[in-house]
DOBARO-520247 format. One record per residue: x, y, z of N, C-alpha, C in turn; residue number from 0; residue in three letters. Coordinates in pm, whole numbers, plus 32768, in hexadecimal, padded with zeros to 4 digits. Atoms other than C-alpha are relative to their C-alpha. Layout:
  n_px  n_py  n_pz  ca_px  ca_py  ca_pz  c_px  c_py  c_pz  vomar  rolo
     X     Y     Z      X      Y      Z     X     Y     Z    NUM   ala
...
REM end
This chain:
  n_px  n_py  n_pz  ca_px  ca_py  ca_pz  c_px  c_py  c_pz  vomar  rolo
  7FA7  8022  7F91   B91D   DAD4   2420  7FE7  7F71  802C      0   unk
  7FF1  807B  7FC3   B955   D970   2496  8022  7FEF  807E      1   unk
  7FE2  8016  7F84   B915   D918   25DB  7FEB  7F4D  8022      2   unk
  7FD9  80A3  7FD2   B9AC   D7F9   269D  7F99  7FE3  8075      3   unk
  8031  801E  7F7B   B8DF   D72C   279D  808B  7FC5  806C      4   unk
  7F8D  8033  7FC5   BA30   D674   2816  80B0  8029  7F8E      5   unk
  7F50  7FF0  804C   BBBC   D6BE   27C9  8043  7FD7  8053      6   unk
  7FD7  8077  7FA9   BC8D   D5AE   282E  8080  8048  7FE8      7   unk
  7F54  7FD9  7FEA   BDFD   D644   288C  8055  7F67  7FF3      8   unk
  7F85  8051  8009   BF06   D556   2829  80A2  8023  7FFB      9   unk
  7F98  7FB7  7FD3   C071   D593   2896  8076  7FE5  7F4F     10   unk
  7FD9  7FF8  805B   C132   D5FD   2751  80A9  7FCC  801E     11   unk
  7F59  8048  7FB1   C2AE   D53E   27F5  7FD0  7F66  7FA9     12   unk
  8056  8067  801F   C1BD   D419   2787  7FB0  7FC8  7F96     13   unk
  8029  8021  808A   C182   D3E3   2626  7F94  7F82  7FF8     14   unk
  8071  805E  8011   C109   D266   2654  7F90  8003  8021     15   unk
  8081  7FF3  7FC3   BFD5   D2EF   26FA  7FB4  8036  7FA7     16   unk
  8052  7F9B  8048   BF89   D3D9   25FA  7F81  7FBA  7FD4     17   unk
  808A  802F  804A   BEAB   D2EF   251F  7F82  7FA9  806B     18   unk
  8058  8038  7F90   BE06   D22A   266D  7FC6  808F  8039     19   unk
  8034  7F76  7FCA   BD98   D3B1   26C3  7F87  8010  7F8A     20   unk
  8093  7FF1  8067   BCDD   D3E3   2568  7FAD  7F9F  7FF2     21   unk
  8074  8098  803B   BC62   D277   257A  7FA4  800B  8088     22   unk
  8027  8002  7F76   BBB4   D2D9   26DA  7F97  8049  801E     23   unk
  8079  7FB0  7FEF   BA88   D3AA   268D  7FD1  8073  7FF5     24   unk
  8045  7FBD  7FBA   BAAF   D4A7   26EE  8007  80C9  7F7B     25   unk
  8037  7FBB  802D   BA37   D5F7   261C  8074  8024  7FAB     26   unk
  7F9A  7FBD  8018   BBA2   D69E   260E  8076  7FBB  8034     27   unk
  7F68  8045  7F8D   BD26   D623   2662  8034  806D  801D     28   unk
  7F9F  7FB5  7FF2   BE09   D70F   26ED  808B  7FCB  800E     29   unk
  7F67  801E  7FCC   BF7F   D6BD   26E6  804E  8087  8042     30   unk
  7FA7  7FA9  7F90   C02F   D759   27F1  808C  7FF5  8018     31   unk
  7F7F  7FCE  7FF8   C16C   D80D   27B6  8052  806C  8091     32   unk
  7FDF  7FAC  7F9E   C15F   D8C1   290B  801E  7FAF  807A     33   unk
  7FF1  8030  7F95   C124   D81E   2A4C  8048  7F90  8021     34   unk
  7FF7  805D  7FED   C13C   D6D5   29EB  807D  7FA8  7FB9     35   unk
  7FA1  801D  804A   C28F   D6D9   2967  806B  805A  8021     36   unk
  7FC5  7FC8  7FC0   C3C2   D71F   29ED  8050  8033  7FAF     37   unk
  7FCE  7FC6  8046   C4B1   D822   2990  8047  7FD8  7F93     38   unk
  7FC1  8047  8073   C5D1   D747   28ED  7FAA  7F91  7F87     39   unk
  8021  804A  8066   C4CF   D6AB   2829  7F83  8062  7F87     40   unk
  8055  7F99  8049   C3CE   D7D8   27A9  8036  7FFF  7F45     41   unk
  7FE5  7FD2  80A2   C4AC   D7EF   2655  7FBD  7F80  7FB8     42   unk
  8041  806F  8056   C478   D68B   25F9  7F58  7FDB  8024     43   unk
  805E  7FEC  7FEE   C31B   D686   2681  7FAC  8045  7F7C     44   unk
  8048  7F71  8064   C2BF   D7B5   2588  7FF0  7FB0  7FB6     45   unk
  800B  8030  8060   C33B   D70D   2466  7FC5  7F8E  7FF3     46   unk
  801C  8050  8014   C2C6   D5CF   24B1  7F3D  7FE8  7FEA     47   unk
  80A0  8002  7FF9   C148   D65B   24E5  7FE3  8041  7F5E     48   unk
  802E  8012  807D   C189   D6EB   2384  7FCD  7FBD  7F99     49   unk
  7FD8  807C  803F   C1F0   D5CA   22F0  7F9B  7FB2  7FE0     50   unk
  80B0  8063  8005   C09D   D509   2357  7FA8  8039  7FB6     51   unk
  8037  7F8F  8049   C006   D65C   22C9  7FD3  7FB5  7F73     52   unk
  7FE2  800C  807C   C085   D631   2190  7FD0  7F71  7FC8     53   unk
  8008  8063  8049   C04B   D4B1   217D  7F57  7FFD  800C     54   unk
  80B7  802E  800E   BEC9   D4E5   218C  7FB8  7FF2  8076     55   unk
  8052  800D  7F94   BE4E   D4F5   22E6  7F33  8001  7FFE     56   unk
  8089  8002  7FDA   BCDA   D498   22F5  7FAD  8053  804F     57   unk
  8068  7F94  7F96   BBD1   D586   2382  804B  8072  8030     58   unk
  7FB2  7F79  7FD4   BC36   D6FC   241D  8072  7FBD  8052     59   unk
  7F81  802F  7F84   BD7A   D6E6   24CB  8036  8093  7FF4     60   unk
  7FB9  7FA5  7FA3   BE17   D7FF   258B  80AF  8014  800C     61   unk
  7F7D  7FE7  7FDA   BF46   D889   25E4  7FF6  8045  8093     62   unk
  7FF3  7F99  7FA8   BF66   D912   2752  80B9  8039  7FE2     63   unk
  7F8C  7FE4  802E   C09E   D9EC   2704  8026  8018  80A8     64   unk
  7FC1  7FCD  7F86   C181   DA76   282E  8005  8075  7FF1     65   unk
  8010  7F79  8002   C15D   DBE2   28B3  8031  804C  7FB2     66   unk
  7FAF  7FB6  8049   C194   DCE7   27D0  8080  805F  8037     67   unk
  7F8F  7F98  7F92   C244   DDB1   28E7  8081  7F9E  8015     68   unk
  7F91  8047  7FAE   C357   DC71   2906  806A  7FE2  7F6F     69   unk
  7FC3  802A  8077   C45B   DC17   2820  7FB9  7F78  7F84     70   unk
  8049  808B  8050   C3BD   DAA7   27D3  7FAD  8028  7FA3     71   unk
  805E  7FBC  804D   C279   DB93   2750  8041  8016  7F96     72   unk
  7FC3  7FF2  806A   C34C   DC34   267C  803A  7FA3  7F9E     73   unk
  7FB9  80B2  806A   C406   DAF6   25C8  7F27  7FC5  7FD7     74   unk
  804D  8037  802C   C2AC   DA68   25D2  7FA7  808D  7F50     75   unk
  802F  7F5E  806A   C221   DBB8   24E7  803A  7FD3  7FB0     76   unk
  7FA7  8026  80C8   C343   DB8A   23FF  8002  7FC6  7FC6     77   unk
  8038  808E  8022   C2F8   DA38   23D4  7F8F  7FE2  7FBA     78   unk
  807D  7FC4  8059   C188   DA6C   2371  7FF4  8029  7F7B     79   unk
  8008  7FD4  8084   C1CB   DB80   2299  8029  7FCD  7FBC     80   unk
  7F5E  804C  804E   C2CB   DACB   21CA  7FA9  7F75  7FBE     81   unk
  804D  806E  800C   C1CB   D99C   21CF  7FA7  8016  7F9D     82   unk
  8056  7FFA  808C   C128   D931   206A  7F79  7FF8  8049     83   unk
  80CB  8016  7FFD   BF8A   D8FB   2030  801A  7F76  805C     84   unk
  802F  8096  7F9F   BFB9   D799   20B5  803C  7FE6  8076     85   unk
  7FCC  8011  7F50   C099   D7D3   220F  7F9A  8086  801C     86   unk
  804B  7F4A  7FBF   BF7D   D8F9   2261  7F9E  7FBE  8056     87   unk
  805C  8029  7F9F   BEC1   D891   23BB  7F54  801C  7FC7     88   unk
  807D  7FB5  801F   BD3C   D8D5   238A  7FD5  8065  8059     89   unk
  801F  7F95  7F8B   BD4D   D9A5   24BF  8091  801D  8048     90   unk
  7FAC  7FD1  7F99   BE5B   DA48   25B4  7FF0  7FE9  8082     91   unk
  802F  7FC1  7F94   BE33   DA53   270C  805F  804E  8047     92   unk
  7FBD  7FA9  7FAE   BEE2   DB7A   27DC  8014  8006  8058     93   unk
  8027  7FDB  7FA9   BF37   DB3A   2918  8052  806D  8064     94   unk
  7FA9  7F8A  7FBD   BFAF   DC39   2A31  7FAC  809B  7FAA     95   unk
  8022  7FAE  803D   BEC1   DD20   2977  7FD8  806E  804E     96   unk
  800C  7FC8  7F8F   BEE3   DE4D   2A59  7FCD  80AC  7FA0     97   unk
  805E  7FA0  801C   BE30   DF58   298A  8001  800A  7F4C     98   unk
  8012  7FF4  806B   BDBF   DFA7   281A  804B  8008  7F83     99   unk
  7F42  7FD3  8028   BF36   E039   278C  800A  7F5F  7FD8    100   unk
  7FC7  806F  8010   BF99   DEAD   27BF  7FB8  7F95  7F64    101   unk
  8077  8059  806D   BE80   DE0A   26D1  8033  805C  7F77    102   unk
  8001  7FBF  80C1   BEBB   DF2E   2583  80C1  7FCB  7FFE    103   unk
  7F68  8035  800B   C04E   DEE9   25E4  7FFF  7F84  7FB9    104   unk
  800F  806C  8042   C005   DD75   2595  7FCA  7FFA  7F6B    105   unk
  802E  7FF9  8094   BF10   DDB8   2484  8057  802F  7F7F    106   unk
  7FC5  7FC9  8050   BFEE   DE9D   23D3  806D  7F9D  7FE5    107   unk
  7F84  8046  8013   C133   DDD0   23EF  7FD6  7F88  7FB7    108   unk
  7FFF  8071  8092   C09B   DC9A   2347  7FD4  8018  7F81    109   unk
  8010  7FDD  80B6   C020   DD49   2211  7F9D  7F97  7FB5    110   unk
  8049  8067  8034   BF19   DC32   21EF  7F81  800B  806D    111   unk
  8086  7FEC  7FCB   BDC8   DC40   2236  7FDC  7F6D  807E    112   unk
  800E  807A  7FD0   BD9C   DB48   2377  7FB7  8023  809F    113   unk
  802E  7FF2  7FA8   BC95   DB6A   2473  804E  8027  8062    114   unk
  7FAC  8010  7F6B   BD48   DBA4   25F2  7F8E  8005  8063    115   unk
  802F  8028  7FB9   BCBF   DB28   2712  8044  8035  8060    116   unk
  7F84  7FB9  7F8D   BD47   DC06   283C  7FE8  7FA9  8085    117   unk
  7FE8  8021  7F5F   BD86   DB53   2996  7FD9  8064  806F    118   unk
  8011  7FA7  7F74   BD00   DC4B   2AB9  8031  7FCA  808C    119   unk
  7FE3  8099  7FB3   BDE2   DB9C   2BC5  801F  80B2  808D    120   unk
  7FD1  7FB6  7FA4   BE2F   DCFE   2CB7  7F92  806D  801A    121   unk
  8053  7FA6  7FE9   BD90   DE1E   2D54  8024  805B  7FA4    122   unk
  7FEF  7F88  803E   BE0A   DF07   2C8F  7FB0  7FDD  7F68    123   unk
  8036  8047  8051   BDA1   DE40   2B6A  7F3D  801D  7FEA    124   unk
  809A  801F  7FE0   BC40   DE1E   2C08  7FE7  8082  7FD9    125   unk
  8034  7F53  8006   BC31   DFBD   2C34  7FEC  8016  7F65    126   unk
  8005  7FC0  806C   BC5A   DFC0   2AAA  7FB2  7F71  7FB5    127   unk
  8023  8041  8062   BB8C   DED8   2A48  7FA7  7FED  7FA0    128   unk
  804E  7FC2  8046   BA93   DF6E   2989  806C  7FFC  7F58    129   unk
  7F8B  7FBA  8059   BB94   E015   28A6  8048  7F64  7FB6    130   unk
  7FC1  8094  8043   BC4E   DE9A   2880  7F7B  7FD7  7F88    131   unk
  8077  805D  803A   BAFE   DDEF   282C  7FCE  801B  7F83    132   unk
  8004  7F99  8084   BAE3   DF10   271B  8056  7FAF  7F79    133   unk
  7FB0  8001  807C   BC14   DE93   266C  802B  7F74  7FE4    134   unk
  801E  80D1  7FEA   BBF4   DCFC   26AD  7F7D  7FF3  7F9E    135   unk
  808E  8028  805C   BB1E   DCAF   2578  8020  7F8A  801C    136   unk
  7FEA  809A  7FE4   BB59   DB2A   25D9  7FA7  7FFB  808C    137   unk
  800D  8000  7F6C   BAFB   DB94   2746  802D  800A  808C    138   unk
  7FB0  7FEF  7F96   BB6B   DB77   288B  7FD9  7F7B  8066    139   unk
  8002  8059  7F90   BBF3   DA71   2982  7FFE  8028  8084    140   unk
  7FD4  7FD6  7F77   BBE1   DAAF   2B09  807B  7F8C  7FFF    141   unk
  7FBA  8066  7FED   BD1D   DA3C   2B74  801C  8008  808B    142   unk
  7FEA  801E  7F5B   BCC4   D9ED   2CEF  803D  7FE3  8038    143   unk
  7F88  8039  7FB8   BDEE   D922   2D50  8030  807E  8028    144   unk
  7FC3  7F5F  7FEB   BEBF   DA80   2D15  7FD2  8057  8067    145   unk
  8058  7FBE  7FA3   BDB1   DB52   2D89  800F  8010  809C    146   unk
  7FFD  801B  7F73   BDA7   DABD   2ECC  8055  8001  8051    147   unk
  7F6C  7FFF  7FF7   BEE6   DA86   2EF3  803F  808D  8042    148   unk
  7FEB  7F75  7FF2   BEFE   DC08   2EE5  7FEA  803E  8065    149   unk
  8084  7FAF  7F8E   BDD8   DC65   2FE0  8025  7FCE  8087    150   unk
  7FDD  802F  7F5F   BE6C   DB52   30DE  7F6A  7FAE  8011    151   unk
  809F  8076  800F   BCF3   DA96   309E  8026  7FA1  7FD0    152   unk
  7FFC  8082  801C   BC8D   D95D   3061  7FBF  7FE8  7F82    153   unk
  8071  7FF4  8080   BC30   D908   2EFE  7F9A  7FA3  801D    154   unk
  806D  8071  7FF0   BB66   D7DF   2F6C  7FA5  8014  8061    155   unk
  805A  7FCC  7F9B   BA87   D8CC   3037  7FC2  803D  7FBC    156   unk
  806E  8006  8056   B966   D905   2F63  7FE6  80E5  7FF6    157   unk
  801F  7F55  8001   B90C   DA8C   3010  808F  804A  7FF2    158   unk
  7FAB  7F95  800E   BA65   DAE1   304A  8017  8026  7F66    159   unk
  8013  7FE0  80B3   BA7C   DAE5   2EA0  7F98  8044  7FD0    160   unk
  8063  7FC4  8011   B936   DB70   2E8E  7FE4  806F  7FA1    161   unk
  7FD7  7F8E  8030   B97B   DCB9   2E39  8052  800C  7F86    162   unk
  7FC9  801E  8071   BA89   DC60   2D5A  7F8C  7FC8  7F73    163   unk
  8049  805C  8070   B9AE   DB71   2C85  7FBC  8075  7FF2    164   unk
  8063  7F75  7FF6   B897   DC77   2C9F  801B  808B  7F9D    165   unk
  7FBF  7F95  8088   B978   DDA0   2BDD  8011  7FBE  7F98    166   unk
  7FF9  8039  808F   B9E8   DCA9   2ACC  7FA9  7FE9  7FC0    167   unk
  807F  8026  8042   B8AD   DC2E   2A93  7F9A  808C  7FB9    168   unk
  8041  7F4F  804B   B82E   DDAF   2A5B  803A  7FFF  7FC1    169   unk
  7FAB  7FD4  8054   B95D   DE32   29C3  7FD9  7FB0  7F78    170   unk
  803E  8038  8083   B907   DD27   2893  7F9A  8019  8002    171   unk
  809B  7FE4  8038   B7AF   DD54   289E  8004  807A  7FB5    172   unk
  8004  7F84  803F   B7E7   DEB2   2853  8042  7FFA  7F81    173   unk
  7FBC  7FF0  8080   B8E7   DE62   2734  7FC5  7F99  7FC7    174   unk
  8016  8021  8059   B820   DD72   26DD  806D  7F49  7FAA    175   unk
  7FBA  80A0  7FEB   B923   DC24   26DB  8005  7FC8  8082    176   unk
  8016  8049  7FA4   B924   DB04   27A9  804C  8018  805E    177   unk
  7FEB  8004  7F83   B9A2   DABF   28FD  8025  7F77  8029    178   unk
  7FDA  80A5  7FFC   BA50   D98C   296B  802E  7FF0  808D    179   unk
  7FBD  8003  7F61   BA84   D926   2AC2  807E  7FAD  8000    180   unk
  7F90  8056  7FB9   BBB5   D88B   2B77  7FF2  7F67  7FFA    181   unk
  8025  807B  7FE4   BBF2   D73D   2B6F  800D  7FCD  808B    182   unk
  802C  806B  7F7A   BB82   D639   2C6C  8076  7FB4  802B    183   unk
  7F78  803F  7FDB   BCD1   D5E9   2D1C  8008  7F4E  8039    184   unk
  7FE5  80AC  7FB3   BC63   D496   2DDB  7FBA  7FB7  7F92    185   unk
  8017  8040  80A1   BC42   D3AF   2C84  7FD4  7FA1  8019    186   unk
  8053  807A  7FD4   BBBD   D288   2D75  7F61  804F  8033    187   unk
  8041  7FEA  7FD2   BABA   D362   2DFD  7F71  8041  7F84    188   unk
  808D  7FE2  8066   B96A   D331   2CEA  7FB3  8059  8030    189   unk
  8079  7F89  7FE4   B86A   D3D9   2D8E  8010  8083  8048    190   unk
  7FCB  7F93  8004   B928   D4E8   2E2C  8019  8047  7F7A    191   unk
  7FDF  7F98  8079   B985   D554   2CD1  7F85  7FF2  7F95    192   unk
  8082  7FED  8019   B82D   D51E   2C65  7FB3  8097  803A    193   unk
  8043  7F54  7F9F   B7A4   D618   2D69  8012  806C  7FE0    194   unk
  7FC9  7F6A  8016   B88C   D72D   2D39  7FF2  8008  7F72    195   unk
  8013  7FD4  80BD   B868   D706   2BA7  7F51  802C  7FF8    196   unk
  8085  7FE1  8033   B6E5   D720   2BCD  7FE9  80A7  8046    197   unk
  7FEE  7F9D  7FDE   B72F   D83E   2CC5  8007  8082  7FCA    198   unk
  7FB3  7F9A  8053   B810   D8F7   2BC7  7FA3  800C  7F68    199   unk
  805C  7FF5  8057   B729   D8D0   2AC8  7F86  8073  801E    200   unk
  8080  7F9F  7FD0   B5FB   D984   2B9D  802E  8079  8033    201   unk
  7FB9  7F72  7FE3   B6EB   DAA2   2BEC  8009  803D  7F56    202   unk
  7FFC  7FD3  8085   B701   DADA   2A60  807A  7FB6  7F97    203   unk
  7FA1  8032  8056   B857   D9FF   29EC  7FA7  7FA4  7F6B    204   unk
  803D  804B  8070   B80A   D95E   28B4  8078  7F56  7FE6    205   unk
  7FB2  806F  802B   B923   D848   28B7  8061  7FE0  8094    206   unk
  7FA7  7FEB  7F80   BA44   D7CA   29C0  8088  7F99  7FA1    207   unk
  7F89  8024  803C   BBBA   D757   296A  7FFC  7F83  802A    208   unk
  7FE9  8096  7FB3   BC09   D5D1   29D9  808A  7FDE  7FE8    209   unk
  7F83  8019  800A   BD58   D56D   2A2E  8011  7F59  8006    210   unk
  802D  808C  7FFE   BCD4   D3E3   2A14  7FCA  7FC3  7F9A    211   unk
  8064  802D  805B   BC2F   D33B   28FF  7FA8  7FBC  805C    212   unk
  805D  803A  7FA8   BB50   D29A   2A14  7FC9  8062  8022    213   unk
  8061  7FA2  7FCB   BACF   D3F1   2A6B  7FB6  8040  7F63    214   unk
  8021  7FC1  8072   BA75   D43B   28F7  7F38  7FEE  8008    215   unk
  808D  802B  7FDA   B91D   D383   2901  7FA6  803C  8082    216   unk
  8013  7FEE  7FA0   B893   D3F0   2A4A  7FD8  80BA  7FCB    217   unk
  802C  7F78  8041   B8C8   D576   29A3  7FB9  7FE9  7FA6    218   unk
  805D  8001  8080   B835   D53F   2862  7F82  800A  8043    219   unk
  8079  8047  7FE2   B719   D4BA   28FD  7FB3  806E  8034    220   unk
  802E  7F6F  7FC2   B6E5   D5F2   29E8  7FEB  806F  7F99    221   unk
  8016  7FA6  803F   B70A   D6CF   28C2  7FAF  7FE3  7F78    222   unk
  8064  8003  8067   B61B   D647   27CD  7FA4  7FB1  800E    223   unk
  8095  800C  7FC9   B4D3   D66B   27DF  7FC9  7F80  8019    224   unk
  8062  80A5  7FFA   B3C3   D569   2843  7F9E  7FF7  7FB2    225   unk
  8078  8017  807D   B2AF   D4F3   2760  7F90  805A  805E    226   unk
  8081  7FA1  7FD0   B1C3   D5D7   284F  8013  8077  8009    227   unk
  7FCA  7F87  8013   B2A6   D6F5   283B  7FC7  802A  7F73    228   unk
  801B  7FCD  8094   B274   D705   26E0  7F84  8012  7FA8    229   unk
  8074  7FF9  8008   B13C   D6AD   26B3  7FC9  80A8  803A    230   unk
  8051  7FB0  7F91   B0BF   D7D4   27BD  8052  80B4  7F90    231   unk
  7FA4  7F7F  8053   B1CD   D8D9   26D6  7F83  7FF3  7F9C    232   unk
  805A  7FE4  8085   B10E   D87E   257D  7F51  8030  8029    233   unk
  807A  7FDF  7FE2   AFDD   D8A2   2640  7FD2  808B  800C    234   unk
  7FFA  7F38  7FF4   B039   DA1E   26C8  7FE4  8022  7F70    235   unk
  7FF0  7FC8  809E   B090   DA68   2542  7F7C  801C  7FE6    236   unk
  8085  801A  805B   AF4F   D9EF   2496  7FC4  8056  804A    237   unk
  8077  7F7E  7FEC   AE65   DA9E   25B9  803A  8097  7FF5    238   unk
  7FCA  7F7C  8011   AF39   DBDD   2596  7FE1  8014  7F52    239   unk
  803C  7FA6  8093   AF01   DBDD   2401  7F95  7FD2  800E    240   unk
  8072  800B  802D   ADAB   DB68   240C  7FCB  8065  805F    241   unk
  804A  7F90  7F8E   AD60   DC96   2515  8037  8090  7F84    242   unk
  8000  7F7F  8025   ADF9   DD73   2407  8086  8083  803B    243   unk
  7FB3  7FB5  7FBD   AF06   DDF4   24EF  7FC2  8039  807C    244   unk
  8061  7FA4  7FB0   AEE3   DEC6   25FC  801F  7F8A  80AB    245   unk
  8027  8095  7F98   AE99   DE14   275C  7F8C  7FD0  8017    246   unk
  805E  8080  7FF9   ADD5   DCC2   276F  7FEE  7F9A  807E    247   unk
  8006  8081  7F83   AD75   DBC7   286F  8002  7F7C  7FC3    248   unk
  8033  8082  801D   ADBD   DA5E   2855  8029  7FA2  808C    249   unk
  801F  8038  7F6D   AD7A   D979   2968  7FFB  8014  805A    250   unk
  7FE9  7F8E  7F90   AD16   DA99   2A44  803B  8069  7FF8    251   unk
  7F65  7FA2  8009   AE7A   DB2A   2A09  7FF5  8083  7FB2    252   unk
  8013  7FA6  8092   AEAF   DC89   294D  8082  7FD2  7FD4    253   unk
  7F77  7FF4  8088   AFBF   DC6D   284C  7FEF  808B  7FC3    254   unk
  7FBC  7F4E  8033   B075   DDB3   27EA  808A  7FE0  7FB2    255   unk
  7F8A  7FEB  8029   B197   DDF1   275A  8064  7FB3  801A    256   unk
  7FB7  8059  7FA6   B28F   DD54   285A  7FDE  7F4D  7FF6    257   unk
  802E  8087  8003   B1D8   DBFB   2856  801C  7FE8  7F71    258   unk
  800C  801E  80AE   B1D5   DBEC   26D4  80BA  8008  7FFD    259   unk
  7F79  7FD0  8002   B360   DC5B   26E5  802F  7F28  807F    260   unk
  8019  8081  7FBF   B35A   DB0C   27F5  7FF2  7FAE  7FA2    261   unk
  8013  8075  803C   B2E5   DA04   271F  8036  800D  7F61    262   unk
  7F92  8015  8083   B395   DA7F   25D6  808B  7FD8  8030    263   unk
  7F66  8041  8007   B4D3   DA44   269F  7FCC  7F54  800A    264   unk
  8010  8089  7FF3   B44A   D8E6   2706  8031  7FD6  7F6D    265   unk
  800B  8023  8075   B40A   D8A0   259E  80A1  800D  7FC2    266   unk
  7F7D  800D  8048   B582   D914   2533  8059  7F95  8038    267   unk
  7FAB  8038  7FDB   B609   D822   25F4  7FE5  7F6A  7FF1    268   unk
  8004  8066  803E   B561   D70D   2562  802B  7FAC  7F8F    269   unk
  7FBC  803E  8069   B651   D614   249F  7FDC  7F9D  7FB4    270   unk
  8057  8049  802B   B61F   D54B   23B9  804F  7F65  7FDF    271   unk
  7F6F  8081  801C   B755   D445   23E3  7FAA  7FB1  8068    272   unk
REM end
């Protein structure tokens, strides 16, 4: 499984951006056929995020499609399927993903093996999100704007999200794929979107979306490791096999199971670009 530290949303209405998006850092692109693109233009949008597809896009690139529950979803599906080896996204993302049903609907209809990344943007959403996180082999985005939107909260209120973040971040743990937070809406504000990325990280996310190439850097950075992180991981390892297994002490500390499970993720998330 490939996990992103950053996925830079670029608005799919917007072709000339496409290649200033992959030239920008950041882990993953998403072109966005939903939000960020208005109705009379979604058809040529589609084709035009093929198009780039097809001519060789550099590094993972994305598709956020439009709900499967809406007509646009649908056109976008048929589109997909229909789409050779070289217009085929390296990932999906789903959003409006309001329970498990929606994710095998998608899967099935493209007939092509392509990660999906489900959106958790509602309560109802949230209640099933176990079950989603199950069928998101790509993972899962919080999509807080929505969310909040929903609840009548503030997304840029750290506890009122709390809870939210908190289930997503389980729900994957339990299945076992990543977790991606919301992006950082104020694109002047560095160390605000510093904070909350180191935040979302120590709640369990493993990555966050960026709707900026100026916020690309700033994530990365939060999500991969430090030369003392890594160091302190290979360190757990070695005294855990040179103890034989079992639980060991090193620098005081016991190491069990859990800790050893700790510093092998460190270690997976060390790149080598």
């Amino acid at each position: 499984m490939q996990v992103h530290r950053s996925l830079l949303f670029v608005p799919g209405a917007r072709p000339d951006r496409f290649g200033k998006a992959a030239a920008a850092g950041a882990d993953a692109v998403i072109i966005d056929l939903e939000d960020a693109v208005r109705p009379e233009d979604k058809a040529q949008a589609r084709a035009a995020a093929l198009d780039w597809l097809a001519a060789g896009a550099a590094g993972p690139v994305g598709l956020r499609i439009n709900s499967p529950r809406t007509a646009f979803g649908c056109a976008d599906l048929a589109a997909l399927a229909a789409a050779s080896a070289a217009r085929r996204a390296a990932f999906v993302m789903v959003p409006k993903s309001e329970t498990a049903v929606d994710l095998e609907i998608v899967a099935e209809a493209l007939g092509w093996p392509a990660p999906l990344i489900a959106v958790i943007e509602s309560g109802r959403a949230l209640a099933n999100a176990f079950a989603i996180a199950a069928q998101a082999a790509g993972g899962v985005l919080f999509g807080g704007v929505d969310f909040s939107a929903s609840l009548g909260a503030d997304v840029n209120d750290w506890d009122a999200m709390l809870t939210a973040r908190g289930t997503v971040a389980a729900a994957c743990g339990a299945a076992g794929v990543p977790a991606y937070d919301v992006p950082f809406l104020d694109t002047g504000d560095t160390e605000g979107l510093a904070e909350t990325t180191r935040r979302a990280k120590a709640v369990g996310f493993s990555g966050r979306a960026c709707i900026h190439p100026d916020q690309v850097a700033a994530v990365n950075t939060v999500f991969t490791p430090s030369a003392a992180e890594i160091a302190e991981a290979r360190a757990v390892l070695t005294a855990m096999e040179a103890a034989g297994g079992g639980v060991v002490l090193h620098h005081g500390k016991m190491i069990d199971r859990p800790v050893v499970l700790a510093a092998e993720r460190v270690l997976s998330r060390v790149r080598s670009d």
